[in-house]
N, CA, C and O atoms as a Maestro MAE file, in Angstrom:
{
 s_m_m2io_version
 :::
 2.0.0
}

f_m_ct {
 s_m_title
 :::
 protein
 m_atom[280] {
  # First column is atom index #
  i_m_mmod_type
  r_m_x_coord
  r_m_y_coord
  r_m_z_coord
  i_m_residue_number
  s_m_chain_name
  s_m_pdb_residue_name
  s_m_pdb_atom_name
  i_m_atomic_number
  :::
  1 25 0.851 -1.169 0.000 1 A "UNK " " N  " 7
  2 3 0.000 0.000 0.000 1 A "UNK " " CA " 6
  3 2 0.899 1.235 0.000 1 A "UNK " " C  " 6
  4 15 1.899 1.318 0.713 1 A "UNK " " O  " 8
  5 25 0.456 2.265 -0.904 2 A "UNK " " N  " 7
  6 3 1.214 3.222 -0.804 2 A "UNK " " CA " 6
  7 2 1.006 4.348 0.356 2 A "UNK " " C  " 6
  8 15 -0.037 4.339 1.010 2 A "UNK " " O  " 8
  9 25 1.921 5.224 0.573 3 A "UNK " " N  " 7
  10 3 1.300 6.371 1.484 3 A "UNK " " CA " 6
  11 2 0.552 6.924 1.431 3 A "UNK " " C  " 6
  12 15 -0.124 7.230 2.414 3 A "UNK " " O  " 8
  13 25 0.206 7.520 -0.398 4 A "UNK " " N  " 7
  14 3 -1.455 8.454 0.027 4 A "UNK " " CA " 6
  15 2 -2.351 7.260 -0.182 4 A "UNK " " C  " 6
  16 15 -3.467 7.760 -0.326 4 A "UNK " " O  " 8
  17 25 -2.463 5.962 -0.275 5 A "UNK " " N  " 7
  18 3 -3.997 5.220 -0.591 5 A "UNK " " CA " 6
  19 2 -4.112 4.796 1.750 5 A "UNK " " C  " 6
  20 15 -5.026 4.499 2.519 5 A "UNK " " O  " 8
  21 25 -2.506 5.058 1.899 6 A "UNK " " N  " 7
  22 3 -2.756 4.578 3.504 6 A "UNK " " CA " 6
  23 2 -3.853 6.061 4.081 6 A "UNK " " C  " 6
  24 15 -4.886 5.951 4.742 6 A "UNK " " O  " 8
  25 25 -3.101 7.610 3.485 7 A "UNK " " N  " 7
  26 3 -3.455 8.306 4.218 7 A "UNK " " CA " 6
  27 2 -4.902 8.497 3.835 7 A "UNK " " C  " 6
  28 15 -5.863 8.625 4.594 7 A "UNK " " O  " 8
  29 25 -4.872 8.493 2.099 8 A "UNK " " N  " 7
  30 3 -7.049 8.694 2.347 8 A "UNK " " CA " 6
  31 2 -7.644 7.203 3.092 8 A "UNK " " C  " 6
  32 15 -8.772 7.323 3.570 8 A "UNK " " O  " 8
  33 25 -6.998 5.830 3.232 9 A "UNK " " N  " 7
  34 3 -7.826 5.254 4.040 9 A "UNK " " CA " 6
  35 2 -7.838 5.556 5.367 9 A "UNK " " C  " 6
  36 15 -8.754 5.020 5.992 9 A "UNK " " O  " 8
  37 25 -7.305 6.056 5.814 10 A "UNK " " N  " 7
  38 3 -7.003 6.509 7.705 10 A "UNK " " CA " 6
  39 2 -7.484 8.057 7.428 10 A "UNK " " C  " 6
  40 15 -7.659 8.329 8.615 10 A "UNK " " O  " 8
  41 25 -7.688 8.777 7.023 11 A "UNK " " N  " 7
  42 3 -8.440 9.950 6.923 11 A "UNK " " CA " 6
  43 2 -10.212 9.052 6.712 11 A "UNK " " C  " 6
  44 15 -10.907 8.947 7.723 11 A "UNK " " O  " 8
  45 25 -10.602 8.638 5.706 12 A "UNK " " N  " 7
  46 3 -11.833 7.824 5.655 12 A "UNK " " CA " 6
  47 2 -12.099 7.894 6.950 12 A "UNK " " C  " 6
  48 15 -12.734 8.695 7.636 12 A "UNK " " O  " 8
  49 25 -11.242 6.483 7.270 13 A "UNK " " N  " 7
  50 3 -11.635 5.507 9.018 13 A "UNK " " CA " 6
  51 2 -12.072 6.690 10.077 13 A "UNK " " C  " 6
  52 15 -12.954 6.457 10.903 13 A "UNK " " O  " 8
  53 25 -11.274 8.246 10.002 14 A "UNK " " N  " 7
  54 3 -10.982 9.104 10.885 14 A "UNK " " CA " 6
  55 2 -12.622 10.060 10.704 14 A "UNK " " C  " 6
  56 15 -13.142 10.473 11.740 14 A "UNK " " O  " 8
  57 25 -13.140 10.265 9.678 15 A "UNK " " N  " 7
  58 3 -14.234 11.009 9.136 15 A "UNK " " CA " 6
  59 2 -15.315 10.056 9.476 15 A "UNK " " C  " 6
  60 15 -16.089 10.443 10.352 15 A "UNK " " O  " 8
  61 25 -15.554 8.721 8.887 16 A "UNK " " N  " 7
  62 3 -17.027 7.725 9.793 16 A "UNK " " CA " 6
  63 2 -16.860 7.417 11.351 16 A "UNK " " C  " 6
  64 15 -17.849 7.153 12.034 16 A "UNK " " O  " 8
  65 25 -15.584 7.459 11.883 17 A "UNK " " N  " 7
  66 3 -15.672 7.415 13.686 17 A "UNK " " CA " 6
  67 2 -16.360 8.771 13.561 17 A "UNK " " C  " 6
  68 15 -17.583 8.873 13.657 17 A "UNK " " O  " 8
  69 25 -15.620 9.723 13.364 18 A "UNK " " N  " 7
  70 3 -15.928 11.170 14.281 18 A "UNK " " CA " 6
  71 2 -17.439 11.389 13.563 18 A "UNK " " C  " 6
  72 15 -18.134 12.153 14.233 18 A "UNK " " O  " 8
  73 25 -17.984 10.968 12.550 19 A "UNK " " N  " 7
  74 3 -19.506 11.709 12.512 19 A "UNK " " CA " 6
  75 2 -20.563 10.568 13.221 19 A "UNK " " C  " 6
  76 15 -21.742 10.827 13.460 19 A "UNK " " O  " 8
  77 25 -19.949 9.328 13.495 20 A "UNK " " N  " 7
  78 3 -20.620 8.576 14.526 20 A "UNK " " CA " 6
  79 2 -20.419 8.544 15.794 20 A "UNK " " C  " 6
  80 15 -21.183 7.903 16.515 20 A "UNK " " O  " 8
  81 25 -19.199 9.331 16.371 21 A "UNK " " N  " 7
  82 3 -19.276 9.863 18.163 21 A "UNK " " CA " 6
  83 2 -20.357 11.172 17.605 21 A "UNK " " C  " 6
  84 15 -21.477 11.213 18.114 21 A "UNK " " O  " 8
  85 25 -20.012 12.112 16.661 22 A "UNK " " N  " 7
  86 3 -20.995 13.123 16.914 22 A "UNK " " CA " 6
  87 2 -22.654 13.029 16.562 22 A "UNK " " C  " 6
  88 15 -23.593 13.809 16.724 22 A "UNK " " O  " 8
  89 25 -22.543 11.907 16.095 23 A "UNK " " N  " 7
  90 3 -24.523 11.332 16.546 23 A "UNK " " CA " 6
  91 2 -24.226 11.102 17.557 23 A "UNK " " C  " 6
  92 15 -24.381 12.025 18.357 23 A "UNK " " O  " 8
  93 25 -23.597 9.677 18.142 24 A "UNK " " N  " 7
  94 3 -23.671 9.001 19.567 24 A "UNK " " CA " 6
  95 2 -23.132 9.442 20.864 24 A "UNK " " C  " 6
  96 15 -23.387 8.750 21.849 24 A "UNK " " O  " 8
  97 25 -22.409 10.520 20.992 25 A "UNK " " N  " 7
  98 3 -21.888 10.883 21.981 25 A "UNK " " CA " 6
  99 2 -21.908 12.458 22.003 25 A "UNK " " C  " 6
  100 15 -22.391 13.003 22.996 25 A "UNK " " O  " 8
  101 25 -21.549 13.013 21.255 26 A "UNK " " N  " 7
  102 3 -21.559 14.581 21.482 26 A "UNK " " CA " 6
  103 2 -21.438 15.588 20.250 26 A "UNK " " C  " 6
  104 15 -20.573 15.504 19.378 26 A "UNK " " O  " 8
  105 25 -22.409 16.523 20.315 27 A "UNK " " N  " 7
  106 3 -21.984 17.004 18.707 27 A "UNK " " CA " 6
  107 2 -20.484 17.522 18.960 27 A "UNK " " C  " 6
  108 15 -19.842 17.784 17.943 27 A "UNK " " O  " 8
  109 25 -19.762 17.724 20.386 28 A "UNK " " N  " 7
  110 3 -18.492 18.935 19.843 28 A "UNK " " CA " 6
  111 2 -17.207 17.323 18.710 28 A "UNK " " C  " 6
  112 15 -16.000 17.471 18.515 28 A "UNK " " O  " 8
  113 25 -17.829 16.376 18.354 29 A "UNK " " N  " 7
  114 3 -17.071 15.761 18.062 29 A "UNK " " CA " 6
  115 2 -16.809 15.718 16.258 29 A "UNK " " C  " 6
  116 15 -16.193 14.983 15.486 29 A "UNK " " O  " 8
  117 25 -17.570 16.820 16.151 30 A "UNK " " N  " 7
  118 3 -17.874 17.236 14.707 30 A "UNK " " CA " 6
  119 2 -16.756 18.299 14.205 30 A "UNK " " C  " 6
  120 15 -16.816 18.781 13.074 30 A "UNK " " O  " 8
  121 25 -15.652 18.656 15.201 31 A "UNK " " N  " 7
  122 3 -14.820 19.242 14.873 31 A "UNK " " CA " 6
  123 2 -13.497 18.248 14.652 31 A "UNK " " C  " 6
  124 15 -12.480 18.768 14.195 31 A "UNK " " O  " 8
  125 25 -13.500 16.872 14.961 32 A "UNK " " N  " 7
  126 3 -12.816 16.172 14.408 32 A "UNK " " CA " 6
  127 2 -12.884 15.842 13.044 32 A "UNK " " C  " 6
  128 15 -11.939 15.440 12.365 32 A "UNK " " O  " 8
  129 25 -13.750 15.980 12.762 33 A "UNK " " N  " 7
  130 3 -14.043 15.999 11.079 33 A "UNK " " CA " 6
  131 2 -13.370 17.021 10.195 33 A "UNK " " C  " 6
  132 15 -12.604 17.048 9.232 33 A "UNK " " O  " 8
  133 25 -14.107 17.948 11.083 34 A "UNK " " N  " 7
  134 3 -13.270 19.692 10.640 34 A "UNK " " CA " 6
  135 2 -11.859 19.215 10.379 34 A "UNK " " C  " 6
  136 15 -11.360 18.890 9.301 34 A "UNK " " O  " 8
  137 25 -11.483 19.231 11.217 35 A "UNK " " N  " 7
  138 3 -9.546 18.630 11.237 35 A "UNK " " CA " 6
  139 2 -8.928 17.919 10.254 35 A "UNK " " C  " 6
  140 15 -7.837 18.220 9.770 35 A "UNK " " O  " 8
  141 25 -9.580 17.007 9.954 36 A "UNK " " N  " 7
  142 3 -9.393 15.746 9.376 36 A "UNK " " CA " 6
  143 2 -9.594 16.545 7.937 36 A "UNK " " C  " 6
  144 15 -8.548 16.638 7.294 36 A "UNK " " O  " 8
  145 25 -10.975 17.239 7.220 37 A "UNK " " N  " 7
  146 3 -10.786 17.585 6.175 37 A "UNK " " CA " 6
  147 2 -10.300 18.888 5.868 37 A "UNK " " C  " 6
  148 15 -10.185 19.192 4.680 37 A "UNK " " O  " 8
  149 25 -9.908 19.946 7.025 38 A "UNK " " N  " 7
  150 3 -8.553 20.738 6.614 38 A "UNK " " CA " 6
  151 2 -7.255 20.606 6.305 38 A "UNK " " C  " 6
  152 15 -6.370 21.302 5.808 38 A "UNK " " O  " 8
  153 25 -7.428 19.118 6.896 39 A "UNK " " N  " 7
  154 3 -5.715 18.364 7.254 39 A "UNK " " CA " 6
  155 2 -5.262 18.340 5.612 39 A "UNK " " C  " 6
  156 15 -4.286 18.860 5.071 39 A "UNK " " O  " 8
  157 25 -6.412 17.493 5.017 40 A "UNK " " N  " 7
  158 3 -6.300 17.047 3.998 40 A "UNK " " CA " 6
  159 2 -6.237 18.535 2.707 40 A "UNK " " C  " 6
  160 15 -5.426 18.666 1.790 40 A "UNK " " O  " 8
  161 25 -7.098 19.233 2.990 41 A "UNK " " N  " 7
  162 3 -7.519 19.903 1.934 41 A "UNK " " CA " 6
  163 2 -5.792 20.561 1.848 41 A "UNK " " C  " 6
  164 15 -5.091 20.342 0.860 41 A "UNK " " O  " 8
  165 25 -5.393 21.222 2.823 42 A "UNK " " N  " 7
  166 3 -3.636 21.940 3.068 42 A "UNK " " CA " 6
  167 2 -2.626 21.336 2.636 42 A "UNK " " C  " 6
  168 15 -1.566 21.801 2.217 42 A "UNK " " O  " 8
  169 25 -3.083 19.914 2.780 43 A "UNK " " N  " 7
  170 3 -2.212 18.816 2.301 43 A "UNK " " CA " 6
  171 2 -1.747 18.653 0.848 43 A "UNK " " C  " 6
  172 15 -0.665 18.257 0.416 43 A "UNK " " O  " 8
  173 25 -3.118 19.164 0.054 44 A "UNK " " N  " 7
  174 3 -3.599 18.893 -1.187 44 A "UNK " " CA " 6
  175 2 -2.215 20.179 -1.948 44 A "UNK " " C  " 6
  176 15 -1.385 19.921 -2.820 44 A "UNK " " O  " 8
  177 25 -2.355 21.043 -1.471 45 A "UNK " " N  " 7
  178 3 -1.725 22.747 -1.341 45 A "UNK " " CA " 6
  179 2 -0.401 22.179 -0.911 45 A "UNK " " C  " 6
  180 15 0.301 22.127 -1.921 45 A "UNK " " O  " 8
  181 25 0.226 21.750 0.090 46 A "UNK " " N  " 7
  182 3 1.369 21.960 0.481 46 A "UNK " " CA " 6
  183 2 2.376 21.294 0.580 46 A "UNK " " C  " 6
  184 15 3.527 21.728 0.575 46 A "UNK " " O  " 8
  185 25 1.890 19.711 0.718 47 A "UNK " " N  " 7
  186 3 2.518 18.403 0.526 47 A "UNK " " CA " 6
  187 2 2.719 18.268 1.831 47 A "UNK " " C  " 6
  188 15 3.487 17.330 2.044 47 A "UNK " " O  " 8
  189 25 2.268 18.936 3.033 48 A "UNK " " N  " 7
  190 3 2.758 18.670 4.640 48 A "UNK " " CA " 6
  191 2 1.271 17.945 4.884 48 A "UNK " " C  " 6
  192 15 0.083 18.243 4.766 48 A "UNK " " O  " 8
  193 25 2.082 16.809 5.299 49 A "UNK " " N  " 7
  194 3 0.867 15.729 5.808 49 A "UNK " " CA " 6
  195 2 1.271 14.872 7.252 49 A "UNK " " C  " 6
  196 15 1.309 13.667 7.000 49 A "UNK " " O  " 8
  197 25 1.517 15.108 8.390 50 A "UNK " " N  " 7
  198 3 1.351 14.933 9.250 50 A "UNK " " CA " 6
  199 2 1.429 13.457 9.145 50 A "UNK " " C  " 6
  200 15 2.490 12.854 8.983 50 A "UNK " " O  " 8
  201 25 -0.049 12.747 9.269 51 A "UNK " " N  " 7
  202 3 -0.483 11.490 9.224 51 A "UNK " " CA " 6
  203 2 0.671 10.754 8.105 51 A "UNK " " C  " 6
  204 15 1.035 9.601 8.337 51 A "UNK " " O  " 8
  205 25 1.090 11.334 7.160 52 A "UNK " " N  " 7
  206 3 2.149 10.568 5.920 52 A "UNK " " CA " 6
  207 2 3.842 10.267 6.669 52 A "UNK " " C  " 6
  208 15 4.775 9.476 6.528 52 A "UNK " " O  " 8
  209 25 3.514 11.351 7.431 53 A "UNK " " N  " 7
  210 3 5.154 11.361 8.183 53 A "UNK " " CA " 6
  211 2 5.005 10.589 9.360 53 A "UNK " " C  " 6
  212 15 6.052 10.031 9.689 53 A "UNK " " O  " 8
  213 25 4.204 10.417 9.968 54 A "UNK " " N  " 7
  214 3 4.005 9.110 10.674 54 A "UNK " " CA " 6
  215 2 3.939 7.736 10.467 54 A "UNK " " C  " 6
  216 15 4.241 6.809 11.219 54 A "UNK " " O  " 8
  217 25 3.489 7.744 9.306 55 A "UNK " " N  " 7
  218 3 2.965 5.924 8.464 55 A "UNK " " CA " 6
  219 2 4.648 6.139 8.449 55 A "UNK " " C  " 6
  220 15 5.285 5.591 9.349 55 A "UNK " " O  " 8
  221 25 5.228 6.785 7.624 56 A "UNK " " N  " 7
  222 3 6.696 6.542 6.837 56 A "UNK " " CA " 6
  223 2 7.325 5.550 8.141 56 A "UNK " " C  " 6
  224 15 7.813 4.420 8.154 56 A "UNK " " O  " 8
  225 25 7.035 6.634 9.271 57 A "UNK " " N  " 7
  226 3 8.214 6.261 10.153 57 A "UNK " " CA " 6
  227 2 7.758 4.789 10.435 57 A "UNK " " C  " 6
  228 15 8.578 3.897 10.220 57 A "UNK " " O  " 8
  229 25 6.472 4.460 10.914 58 A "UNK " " N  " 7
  230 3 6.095 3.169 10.941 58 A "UNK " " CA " 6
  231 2 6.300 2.429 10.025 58 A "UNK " " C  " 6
  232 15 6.168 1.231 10.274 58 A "UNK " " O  " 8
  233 25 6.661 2.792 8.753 59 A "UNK " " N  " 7
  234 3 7.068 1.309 8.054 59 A "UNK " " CA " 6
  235 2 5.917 1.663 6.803 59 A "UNK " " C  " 6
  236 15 6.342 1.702 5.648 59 A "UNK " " O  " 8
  237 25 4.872 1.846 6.993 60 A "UNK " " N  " 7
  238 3 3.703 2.276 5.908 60 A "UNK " " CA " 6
  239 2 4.318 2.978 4.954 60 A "UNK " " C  " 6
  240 15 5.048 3.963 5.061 60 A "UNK " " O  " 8
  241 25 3.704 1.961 3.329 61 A "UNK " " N  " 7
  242 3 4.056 2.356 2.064 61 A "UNK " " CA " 6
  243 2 5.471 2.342 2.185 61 A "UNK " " C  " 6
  244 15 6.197 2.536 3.160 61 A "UNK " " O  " 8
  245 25 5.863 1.911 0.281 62 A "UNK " " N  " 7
  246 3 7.320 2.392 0.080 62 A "UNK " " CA " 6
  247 2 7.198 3.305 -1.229 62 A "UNK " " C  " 6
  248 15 7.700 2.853 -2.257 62 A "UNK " " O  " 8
  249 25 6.823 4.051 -1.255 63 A "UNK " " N  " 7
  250 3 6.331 4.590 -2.521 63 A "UNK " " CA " 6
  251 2 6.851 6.366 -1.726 63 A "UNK " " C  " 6
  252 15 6.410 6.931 -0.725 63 A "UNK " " O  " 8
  253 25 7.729 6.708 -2.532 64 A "UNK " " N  " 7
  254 3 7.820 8.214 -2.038 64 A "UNK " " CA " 6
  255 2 6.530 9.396 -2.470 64 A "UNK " " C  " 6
  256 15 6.912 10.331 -3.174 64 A "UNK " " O  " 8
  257 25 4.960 9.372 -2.049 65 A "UNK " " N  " 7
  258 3 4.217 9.857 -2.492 65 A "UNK " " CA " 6
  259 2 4.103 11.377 -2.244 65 A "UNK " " C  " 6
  260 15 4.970 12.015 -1.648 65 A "UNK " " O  " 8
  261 25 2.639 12.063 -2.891 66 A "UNK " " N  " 7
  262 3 3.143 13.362 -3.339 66 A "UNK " " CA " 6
  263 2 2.989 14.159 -1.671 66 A "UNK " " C  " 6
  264 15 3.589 15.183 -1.345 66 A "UNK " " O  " 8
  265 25 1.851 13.223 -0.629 67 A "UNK " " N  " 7
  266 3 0.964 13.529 0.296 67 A "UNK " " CA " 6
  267 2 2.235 13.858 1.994 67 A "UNK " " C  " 6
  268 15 2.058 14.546 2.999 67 A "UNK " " O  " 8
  269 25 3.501 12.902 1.513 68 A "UNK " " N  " 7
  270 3 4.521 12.214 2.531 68 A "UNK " " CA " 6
  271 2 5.356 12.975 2.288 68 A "UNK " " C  " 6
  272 15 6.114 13.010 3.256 68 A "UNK " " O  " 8
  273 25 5.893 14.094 0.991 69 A "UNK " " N  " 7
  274 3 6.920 15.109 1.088 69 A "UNK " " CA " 6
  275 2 7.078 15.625 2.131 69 A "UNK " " C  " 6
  276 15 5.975 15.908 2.600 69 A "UNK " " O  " 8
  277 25 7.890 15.916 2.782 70 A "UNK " " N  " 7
  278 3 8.580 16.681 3.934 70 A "UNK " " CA " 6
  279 2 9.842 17.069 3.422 70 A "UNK " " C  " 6
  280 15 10.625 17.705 4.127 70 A "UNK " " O  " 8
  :::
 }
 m_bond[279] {
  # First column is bond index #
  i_m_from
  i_m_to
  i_m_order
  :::
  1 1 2 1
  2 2 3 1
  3 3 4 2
  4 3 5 1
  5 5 6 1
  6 6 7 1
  7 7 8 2
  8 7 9 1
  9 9 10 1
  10 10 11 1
  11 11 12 2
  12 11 13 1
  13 13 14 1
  14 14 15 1
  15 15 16 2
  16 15 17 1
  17 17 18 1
  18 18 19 1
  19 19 20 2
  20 19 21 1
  21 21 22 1
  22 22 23 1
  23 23 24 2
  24 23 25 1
  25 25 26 1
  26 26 27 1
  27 27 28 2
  28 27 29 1
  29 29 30 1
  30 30 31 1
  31 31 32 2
  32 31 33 1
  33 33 34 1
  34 34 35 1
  35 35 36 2
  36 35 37 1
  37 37 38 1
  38 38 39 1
  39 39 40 2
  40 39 41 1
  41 41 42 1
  42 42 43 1
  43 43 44 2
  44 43 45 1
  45 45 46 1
  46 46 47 1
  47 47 48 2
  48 47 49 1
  49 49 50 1
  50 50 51 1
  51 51 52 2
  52 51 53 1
  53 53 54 1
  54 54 55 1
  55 55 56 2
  56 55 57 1
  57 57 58 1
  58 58 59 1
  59 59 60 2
  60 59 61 1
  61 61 62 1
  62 62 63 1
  63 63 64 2
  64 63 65 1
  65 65 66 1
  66 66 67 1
  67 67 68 2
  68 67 69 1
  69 69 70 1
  70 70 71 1
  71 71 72 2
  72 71 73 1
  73 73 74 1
  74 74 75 1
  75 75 76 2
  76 75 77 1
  77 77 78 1
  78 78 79 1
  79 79 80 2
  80 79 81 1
  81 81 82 1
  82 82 83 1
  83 83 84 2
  84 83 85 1
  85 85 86 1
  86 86 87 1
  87 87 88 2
  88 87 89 1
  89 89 90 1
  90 90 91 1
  91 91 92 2
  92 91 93 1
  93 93 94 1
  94 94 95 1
  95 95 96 2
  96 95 97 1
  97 97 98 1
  98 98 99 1
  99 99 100 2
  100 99 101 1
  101 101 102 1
  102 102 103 1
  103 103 104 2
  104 103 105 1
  105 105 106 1
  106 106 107 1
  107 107 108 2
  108 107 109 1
  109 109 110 1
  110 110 111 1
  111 111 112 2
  112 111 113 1
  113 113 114 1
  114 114 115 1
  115 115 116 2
  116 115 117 1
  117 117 118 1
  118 118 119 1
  119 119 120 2
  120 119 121 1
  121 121 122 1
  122 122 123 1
  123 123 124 2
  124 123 125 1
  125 125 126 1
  126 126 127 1
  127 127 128 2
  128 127 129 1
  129 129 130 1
  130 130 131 1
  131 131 132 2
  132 131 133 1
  133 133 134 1
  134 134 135 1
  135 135 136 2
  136 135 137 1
  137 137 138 1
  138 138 139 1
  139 139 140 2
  140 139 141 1
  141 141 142 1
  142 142 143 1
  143 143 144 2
  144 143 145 1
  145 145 146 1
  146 146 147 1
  147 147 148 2
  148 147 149 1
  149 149 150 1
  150 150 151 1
  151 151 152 2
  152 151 153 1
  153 153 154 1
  154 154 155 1
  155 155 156 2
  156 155 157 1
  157 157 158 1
  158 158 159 1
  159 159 160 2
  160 159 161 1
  161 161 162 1
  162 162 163 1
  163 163 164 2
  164 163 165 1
  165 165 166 1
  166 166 167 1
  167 167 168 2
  168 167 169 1
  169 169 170 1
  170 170 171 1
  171 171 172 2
  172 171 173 1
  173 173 174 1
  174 174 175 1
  175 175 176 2
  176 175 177 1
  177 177 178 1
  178 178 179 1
  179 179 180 2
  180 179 181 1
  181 181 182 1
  182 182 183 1
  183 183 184 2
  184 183 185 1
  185 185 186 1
  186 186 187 1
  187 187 188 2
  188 187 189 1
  189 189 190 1
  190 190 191 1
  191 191 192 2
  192 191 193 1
  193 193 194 1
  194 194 195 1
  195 195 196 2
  196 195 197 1
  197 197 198 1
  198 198 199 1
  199 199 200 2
  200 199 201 1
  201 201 202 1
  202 202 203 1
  203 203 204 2
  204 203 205 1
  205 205 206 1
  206 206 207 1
  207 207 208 2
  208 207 209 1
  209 209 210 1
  210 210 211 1
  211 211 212 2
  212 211 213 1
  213 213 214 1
  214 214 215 1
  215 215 216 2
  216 215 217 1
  217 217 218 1
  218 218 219 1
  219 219 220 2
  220 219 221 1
  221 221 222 1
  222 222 223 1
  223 223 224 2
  224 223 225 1
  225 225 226 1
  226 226 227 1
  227 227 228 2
  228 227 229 1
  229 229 230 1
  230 230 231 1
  231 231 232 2
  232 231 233 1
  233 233 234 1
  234 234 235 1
  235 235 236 2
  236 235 237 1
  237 237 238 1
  238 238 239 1
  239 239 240 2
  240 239 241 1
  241 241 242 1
  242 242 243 1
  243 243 244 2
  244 243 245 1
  245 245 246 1
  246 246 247 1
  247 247 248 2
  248 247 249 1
  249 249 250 1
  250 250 251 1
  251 251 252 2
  252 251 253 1
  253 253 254 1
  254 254 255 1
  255 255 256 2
  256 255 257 1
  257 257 258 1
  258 258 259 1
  259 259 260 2
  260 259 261 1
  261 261 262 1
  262 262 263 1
  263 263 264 2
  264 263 265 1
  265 265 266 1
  266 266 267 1
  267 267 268 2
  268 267 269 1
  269 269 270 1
  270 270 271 1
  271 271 272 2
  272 271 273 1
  273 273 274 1
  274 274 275 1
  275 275 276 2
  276 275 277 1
  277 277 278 1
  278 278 279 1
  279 279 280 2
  :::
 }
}
């Protein structure tokens, strides 16, 4: 798996938890969403991806993708 198919699946996983704590538990959990699709949208713009520089270090993807630049 490469780094950006890891990071839109763990962005996904990250967007259906947080709009199902914010039915089931609390709306302020609707700002995890927020996060998650600013993360991405800046990402799109800047190539700084947080979540990409983490997988790397873990071992996730070997593919130098566009999302994992640092």
């Amino acid at each position: 798996m490469t780094i950006d198919r890891a990071v839109q699946a763990f962005a996904g996983v990250m967007v259906l938890v947080s709009v199902a704590l914010t039915k089931f538990v609390h709306p302020g959990f609707i700002w995890l969403t927020v996060f998650v699709g600013a993360n991405l949208f800046q990402s799109a713009f800047t190539g700084f991806c947080p979540a990409a520089m983490v997988m790397r270090k873990l071992g996730i993807g070997n593919d130098s993708a566009s999302c994992g630049r640092t």
